[in-house]
ROZAVO-181656 format. One line per 5 residues: number of its first residue (from 1); their letters; for each residue x, y, z of C-alpha. Coordinates in pm, whole numbers. Layout:
BEGIN
NUM> a> X/Y/Z  ...
This chain:
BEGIN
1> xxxxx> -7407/2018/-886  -7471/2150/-1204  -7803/2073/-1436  -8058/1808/-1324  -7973/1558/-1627
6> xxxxx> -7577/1503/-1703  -7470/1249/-1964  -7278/997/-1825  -6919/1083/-1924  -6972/1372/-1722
11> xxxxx> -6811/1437/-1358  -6890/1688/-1046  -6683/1753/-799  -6716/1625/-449  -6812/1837/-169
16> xxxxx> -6379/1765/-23  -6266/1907/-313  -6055/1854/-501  -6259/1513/-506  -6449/1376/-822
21> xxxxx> -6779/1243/-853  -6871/984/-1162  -7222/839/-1217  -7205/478/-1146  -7572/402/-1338
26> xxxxx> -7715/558/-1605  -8045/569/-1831  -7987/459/-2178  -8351/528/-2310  -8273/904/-2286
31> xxxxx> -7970/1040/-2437  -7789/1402/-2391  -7486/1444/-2698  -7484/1074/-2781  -7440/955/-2408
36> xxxxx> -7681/814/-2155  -7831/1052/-1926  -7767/1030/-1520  -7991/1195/-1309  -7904/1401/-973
41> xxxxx> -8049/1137/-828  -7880/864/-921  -7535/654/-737  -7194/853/-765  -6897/741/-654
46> xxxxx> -6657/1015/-557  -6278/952/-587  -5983/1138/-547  -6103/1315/-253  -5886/1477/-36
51> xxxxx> -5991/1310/271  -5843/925/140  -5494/1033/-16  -5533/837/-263  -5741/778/-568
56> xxxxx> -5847/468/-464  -6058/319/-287  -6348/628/-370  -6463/772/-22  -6848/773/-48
61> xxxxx> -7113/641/-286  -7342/950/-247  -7694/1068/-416  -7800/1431/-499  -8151/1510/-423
66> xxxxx> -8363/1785/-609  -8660/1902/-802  -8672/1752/-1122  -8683/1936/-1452  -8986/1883/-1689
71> xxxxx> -8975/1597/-1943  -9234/1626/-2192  -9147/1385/-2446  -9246/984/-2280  -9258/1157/-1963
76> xxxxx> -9421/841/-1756  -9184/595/-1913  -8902/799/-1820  -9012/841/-1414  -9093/440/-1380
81> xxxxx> -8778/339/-1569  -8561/585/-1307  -8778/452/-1052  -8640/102/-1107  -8315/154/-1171
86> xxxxx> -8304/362/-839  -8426/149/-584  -8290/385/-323  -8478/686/-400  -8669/782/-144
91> xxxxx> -8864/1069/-232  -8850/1372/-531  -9021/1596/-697  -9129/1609/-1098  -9304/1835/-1317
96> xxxxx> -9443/1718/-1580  -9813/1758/-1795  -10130/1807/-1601  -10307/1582/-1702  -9996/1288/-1657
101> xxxxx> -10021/1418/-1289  -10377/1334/-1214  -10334/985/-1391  -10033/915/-1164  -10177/1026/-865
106> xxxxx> -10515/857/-905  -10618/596/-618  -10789/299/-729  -11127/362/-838  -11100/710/-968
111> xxxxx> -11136/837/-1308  -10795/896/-1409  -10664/586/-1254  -10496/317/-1524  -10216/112/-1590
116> xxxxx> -9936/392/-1503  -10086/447/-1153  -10081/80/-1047  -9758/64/-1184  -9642/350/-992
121> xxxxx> -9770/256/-687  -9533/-51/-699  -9279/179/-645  -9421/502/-444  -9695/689/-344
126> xxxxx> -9814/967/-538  -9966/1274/-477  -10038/1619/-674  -9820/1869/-500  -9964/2198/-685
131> xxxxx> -10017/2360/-1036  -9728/2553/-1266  -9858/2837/-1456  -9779/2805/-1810  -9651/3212/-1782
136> xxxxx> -9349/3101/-1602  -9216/2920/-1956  -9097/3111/-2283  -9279/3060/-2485  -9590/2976/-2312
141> xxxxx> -9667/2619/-2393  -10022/2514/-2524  -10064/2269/-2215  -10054/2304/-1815  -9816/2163/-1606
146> xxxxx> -9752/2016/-1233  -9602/1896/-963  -9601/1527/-854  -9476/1498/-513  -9321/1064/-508
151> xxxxx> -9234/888/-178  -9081/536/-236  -9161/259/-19  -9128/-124/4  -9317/-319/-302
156> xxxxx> -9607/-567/-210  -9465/-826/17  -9576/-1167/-217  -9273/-1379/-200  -9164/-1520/-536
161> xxxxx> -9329/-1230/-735  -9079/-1092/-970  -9224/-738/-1037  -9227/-786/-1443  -9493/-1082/-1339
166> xxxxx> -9704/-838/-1172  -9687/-587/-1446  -9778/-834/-1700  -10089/-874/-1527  -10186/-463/-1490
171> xxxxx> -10078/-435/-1860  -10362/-719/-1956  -10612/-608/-1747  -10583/-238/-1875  -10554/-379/-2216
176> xxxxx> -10940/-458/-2177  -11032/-202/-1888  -11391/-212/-2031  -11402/-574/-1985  -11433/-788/-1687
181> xxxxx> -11097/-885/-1530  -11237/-1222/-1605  -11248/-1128/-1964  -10983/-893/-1983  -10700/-1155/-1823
186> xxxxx> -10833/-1403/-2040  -10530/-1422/-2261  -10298/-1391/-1985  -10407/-1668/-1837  -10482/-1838/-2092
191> xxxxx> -10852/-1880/-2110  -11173/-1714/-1928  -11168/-2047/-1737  -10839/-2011/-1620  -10845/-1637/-1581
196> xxxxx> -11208/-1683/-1331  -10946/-1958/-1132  -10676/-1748/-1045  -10888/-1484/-996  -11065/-1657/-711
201> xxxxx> -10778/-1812/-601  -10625/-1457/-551  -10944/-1370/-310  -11067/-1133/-640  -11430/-1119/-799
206> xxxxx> -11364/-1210/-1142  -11656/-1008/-1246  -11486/-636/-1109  -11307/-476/-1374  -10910/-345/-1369
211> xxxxx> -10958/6/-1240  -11121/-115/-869  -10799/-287/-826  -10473/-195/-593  -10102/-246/-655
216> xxxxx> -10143/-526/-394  -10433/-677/-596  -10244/-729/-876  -9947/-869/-713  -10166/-1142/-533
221> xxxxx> -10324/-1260/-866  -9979/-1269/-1053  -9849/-1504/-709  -10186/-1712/-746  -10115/-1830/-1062
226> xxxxx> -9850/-1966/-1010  -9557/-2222/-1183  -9673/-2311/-1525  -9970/-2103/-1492  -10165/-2317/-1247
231> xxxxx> -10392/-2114/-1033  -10282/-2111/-670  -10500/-2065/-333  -10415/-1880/-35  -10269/-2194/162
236> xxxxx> -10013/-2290/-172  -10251/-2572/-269  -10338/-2626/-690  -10705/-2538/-789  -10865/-2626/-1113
241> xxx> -11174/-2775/-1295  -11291/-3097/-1145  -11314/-3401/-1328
């Protein structure tokens, strides 16, 4: 197949030739000549092949799997957005910056770890698979590259938690990272009250700050508080200031 990002009016042929392959989802954030780019890895349905005799129905809905090229330019955006409109992916390779790599790969608890890495771990592990000398570009660029090595798995099992809820609650608590989550989820939750009730609810110490948290964390705080932003315990049952 040629080139690792094809706009999506584009077509490759399938491995029956004289078969056709056409990208059947696309990502509109990044264009290539005006059109939506498609990855190698995304859904293609091949049609015409040989093997049906007939154009219709297409034979296979197939993926292409390969080592990505290196996007500079919103290069974390661009990896979670194809991460969730690829549910299927199941493992790749990407070179991008240095120092993107060691933010993505950070566990909980390490230096580099912040709201990209939690949100990436909703999605995949992560893991720095080696460096790229800047000699093998022309011209050398003025920054180092590497390889991130991704391996997609199963998000947190929380029934009822929509992944944008559990987002909304790494992008507040990174908002604030210097803060207490107590502080720092205040306005998510709509006061430091509230924020300390879910918290607890969620089995976390409101006084820890973002950065000590898991994926899994997150995703049990955004199910504690629950419909209409009452704070949930483990057993379903409505917790709150008593009277």
């Amino acid at each position: 197949m040629p080139g690792f990002l094809l706009h999506a009016g584009a077509t490759v042929n399938c491995a029956h030739l004289p078969g056709v392959a056409q990208p059947a989802a696309s990502s509109p954030r990044v264009k290539v000549g005006g059109q939506p780019i498609v990855t190698q890895t995304a859904q293609y349905t091949v049609a015409g092949c040989a093997l049906t005799g007939t154009p219709n129905p297409p034979c296979a809905t197939a993926q292409w799997m390969t080592g990505a090229t290196r996007v500079r330019s919103s290069g974390v955006p661009v990896l979670l957005h194809v991460l969730e409109v690829l549910p299927s992916l199941r493992h790749g390779l990407v070179m991008i910056q240095s120092e993107v790599v060691d933010r993505l790969a950070s566990p909980p608890g390490g230096r580099e770890y912040g709201a990209p890495s939690a949100k990436l771990a909703w999605y995949a592990s992560a893991r720095r698979a080696g460096p790229v000398p800047r000699a093998v570009f022309w011209p050398v660029p003025g920054v180092d590259s590497a390889l991130l090595s991704i391996r997609g798995h199963p998000a947190p099992p929380e029934p009822g938690v929509t992944r944008a809820e559990v987002f909304a609650v790494v992008d507040a608590a990174f908002a604030q990272r210097r803060k207490s989550l107590r502080g720092a989820l205040a306005g998510w939750a709509g006061s430091p009250v509230a924020a300390e009730q879910v918290l607890r609810a969620a089995g976390v110490d409101p006084s820890t700050r973002a950065e000590r948290l898991s994926v899994a964390d997150f995703t049990r705080i955004a199910a504690a508080r629950g419909p209409g932003g009452a704070a949930h315990g483990p057993c379903g049952s409505a917790t709150g200031p008593h009277t």
